[in-house]
N, C-alpha and C positions, 0 to 999 in steps of 0.2 A: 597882405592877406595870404594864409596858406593856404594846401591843397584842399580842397571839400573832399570830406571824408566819406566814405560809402557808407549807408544804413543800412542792415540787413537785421530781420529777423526771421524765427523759423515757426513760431507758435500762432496758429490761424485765431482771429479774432473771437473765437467761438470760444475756445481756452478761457480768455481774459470774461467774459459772459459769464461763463458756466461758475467761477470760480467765484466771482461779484453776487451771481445768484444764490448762492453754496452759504456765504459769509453774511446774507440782507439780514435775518435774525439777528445776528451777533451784533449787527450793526446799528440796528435798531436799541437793543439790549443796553448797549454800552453806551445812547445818546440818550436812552429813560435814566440809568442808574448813576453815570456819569456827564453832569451837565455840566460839571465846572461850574468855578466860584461864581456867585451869583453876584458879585460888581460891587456889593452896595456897601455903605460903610458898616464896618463892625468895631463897636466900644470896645474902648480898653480894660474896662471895667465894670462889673454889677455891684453895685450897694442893695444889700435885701433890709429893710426895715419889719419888725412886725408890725400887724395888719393896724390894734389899738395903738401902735405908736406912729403913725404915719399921718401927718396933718399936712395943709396943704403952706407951710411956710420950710416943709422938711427940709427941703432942696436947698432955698436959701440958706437953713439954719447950719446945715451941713457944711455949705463955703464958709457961713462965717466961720463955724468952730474950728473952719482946716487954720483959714485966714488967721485967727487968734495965736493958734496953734505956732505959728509961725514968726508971729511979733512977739510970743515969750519966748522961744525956746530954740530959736536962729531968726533974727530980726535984717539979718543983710542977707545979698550973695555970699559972702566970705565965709561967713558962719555956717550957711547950712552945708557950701560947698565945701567946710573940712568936715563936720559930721559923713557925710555921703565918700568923700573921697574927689570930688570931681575938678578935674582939671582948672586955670585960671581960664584958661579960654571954654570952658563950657559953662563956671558959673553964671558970670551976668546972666547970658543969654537963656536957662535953665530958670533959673530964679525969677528974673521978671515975666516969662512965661509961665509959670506956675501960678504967681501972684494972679496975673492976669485972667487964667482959667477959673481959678478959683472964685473970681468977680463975675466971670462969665456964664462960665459954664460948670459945675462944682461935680455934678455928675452927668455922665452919661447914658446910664444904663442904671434902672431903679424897678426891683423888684417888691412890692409889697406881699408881707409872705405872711401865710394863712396854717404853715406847716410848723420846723421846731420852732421858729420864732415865736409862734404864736401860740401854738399848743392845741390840746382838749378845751372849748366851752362849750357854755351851752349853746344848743342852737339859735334861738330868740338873738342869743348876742353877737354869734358868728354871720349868720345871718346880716344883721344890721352892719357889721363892721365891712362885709365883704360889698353892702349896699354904697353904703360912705365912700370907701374906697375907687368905684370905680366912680359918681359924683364931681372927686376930684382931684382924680385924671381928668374927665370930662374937663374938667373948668381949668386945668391946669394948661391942658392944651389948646384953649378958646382963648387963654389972656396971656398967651408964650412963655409962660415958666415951667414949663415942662420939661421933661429930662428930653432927648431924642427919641429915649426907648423907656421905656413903664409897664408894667405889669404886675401878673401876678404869680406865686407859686402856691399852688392847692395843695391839698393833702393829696397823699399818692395812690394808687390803684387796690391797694393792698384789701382784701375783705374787710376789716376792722373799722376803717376809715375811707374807704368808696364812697360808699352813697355820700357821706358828707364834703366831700371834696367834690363831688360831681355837683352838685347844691350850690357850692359856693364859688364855683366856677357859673355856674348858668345866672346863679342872683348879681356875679360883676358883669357876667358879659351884654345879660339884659338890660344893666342899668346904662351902662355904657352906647346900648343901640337907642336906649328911649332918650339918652341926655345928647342925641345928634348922632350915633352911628360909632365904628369902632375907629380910632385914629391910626394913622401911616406906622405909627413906632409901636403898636404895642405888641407885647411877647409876653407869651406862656409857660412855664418853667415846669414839669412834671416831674417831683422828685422821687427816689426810691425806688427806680423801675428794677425788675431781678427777669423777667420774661418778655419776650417778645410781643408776645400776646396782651401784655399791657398797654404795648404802645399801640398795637392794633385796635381794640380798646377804646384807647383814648381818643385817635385818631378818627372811628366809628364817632363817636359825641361830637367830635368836633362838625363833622358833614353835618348832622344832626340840625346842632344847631344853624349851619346855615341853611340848610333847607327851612329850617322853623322860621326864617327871617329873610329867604329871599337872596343871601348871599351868594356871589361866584364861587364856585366850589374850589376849593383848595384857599378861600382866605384866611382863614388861623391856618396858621402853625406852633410849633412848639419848641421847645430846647427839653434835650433826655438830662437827668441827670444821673449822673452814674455814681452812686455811691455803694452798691454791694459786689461782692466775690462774683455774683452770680453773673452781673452784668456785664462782666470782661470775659471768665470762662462757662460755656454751660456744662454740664455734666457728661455728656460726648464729645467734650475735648475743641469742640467750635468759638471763634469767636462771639460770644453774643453780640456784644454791642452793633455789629456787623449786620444782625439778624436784625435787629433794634432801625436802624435807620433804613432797611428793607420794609420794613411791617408799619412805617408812617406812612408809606407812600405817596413820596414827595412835601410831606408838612412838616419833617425834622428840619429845625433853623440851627441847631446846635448839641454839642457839647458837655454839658458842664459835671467836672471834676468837684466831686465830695469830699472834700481833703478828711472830715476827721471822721465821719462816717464809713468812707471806705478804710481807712486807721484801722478801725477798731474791728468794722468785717474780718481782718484780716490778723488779729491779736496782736496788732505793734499797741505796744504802753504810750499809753498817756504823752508822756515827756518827749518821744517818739514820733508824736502825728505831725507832720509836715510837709509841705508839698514838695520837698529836697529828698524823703525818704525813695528808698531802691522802689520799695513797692509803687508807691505814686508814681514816679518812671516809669514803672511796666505797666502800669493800669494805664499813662496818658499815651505812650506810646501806640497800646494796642488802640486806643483811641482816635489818635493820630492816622493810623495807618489806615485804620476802617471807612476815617470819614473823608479821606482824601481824595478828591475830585467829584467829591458827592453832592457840595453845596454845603454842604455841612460843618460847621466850623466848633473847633475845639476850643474851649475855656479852663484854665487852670482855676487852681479852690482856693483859698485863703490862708492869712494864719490868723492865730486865735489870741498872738500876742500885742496887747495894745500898748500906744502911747500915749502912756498917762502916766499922770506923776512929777516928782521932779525932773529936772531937765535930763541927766543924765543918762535915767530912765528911757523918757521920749527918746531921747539919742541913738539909745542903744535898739530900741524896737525900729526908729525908722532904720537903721543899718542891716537892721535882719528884713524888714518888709523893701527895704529898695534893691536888697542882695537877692532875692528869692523874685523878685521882678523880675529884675536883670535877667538872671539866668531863666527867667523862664522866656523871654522874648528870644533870648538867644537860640531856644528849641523849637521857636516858631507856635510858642503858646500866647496871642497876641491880646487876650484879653485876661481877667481873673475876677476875683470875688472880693469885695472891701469890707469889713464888718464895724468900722469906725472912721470918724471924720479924721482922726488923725494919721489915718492912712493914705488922706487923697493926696498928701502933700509930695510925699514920697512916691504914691504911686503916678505922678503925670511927674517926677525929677527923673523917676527912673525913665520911662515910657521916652520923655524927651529927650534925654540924655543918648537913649540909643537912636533915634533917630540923627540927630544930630552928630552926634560923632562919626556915623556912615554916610552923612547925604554928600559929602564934595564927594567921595570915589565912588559913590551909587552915580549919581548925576555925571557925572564924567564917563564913568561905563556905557550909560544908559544912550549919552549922546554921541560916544562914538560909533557905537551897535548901530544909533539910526540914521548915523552921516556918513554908515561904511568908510572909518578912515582910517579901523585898526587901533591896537594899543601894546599892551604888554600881556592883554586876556584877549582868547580869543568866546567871545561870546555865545550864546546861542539863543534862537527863540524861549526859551525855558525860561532863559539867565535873566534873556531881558524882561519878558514875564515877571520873573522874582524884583529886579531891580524896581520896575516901574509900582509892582506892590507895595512896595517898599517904601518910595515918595508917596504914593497916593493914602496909605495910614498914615504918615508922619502929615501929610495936610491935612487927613479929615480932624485929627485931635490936638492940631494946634501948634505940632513940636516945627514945624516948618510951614513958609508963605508960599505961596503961588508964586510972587514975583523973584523970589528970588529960584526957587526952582526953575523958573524959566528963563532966568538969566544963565543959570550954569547946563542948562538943555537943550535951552533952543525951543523947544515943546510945549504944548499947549495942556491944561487939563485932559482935554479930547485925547489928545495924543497918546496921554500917559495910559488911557482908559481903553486906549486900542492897545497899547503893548502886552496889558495887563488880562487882558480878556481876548485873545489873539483864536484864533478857529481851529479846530481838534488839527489838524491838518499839520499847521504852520508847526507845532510843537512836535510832530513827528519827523518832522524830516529835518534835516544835517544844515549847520550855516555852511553857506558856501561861498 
């Protein structure tokens, strides 16, 4: 033991007071507007079906047609793992977890949409279809074939199409309370927002209705979709979208990216709309930035090129839909938008693919950070933060087990869910 060192300081306790008291707003402020990630899982994916094409055998028919997809047009791991590119040690493992999701679980995230998919009808018939629709959700989640997450996308706030989208939001949501109440997964999709004030708006209807029905307040929420100019810049030069996840007041659950909407906002051509272009960067990023530690979580958009056709065809689209994955995982865009079954295939190869390729040096990181023994990184609350995010998406969708993650850990679920969600505190201050 050495000397005990002397403690001295000069500033009376009144200092540290004054100064706590000075900062209680800000404090306040920054625990309303920044709650951090709210824990739970978030899909990798939304499938939007429109409203008359949404039956309640969708879900399954969707795995088969991936499943099909897959016995003509790469029938082994070999096959599909030279189409894609993927390593010999990441095929099998890729491959028959895909198979197997696909049997499983085919989607995650299933938006039935009332907007372009759907179009202008009449009401008599939008009406009915938005009735049907919520029916079976009801029954899909009574008899476990449900996606995790379901819902709807209305028509948007806009005058022209208001009243009809607030209509046929109120005709699912009512059907949904009389067929037993609103279930754990369901999500709101509000597309074509341009003003704040819309999502204030919407946000207003949604209290509404739970007051009409006796709900906790703040039970809906919603996902912004950002598909115009206006939603990233306002005309003073401010972030909107920024302003946008302000004016829910706590009911924004997300994100999501208009890949050919905003395109065309923006006069990129046709040939041009893609979720790769410069502009789509700058519209996710400022996205990104806005919604970062808000709860709010960013979704990338689609592309519009299917696989169909002969094989070559398919080949070539799943190359550009697993390429435009990839890289969007790699920017921390962890979900996106599927507009065909022959999408899902490629979208959980790629999804997988990145998990698994990082989990020994995430798991290794992760278990050295919490057995303090050092490595070649020096870590930090943050890092570990991110690593533990990192296992716990790769287990909610499948690409990775529990056991073996906790073979290379040490760590429990719990554990992973402490690292991950760690107190404003611990991420401020220095590993030491």
């Amino acid at each position: 033991m050495g000397q005990q060192e002397k403690v001295a300081t000069s500033l009376a306790g009144a200092v540290s007071e004054e100064i706590s008291a000075s900062l209680a707003p800000v404090d306040a402020e920054l625990e309303r507007r920044y709650p951090g990630d709210p824990g739970t899982r978030q899909p990798v994916h939304t499938v939007y079906v429109p409203g008359d094409a949404f039956a309640a055998d969708t879900i399954r028919s969707w795995g088969d047609r991936a499943l099909a997809a897959l016995d003509e047009h790469a029938p082994d791991a070999a096959s599909f793992a030279a189409v894609l590119g993927l390593s010999d040690e990441l095929a099998e493992p890729v491959y028959s977890r895909v198979r197997a999701k696909l049997e499983r679980e085919p989607i995650e995230d299933l938006r039935v949409d009332f907007e372009d998919g759907y179009g202008p009808r009449p009401d008599a018939e939008e009406d009915a279809t938005a009735a049907r629709a919520a029916r079976l959700i009801a029954e899909a989640y009574r008899d476990g074939t449900a996606a995790p997450y379901m819902g709807i996308r209305m028509k948007c706030m806009e005058a022209a199409v208001r009243d009809r989208g607030i209509r046929t939001l109120d005709v699912f949501l009512t059907g949904l309370m009389e067929a037993g109440g609103l279930p754990e997964g369901l999500v709101l999709t509000l597309p074509k927002v341009t003003y704040p004030e819309q999502v204030g708006a919407f946000a207003r209807l949604l209290e509404a209705f739970e007051k009409a029905h006796g709900l906790d307040a703040g039970r809906l929420g919603f996902e912004i979709q950002i598909e115009t100019s206006q939603s990233i810049l306002a005309t003073d030069g401010t972030a909107t979208v920024a302003r946008m996840i302000q004016a829910a007041e706590g009911r924004a659950t997300g994100l999501h990216y208009g890949t050919f909407d905003y395109s065309a906002c923006l006069g990129v051509s046709a040939a041009y709309q893609a979720s790769d272009h410069p502009a789509a960067d700058h519209a996710k990023a400022v996205m990104q930035v806005a919604a970062a530690g808000t709860g709010v979580r960013v979704s990338d958009g689609s592309t519009n090129v299917l696989p169909v056709g002969p094989t070559a065809k398919v080949h070539d689209a799943w190359r550009l839909h697993y390429g435009l994955t990839r890289r969007a995982l790699a920017r921390a865009y962890y979900q996106g938008w599927d507009m065909h079954p022959g999408h899902i295939p490629t979208r959980y190869a790629a999804v997988f693919a990145f998990y698994r390729e990082g989990f020994e040096q995430a798991a290794a990181r992760l278990a050295r950070y919490a057995n303090r023994t050092g490595g070649d990184v020096m870590d930090e609350p943050a890092t570990a933060k991110a690593l533990s995010g990192y296992l716990l998406r790769g287990l909610d969708c499948g690409a990775l087990d529990i056991a073996e993650v906790a073979r290379l850990t040490g760590l429990t679920r719990a554990d992973l869910e402490s690292f991950a969600s760690p107190r404003r505190g611990d991420l401020t201050a220095s590993a030491k």
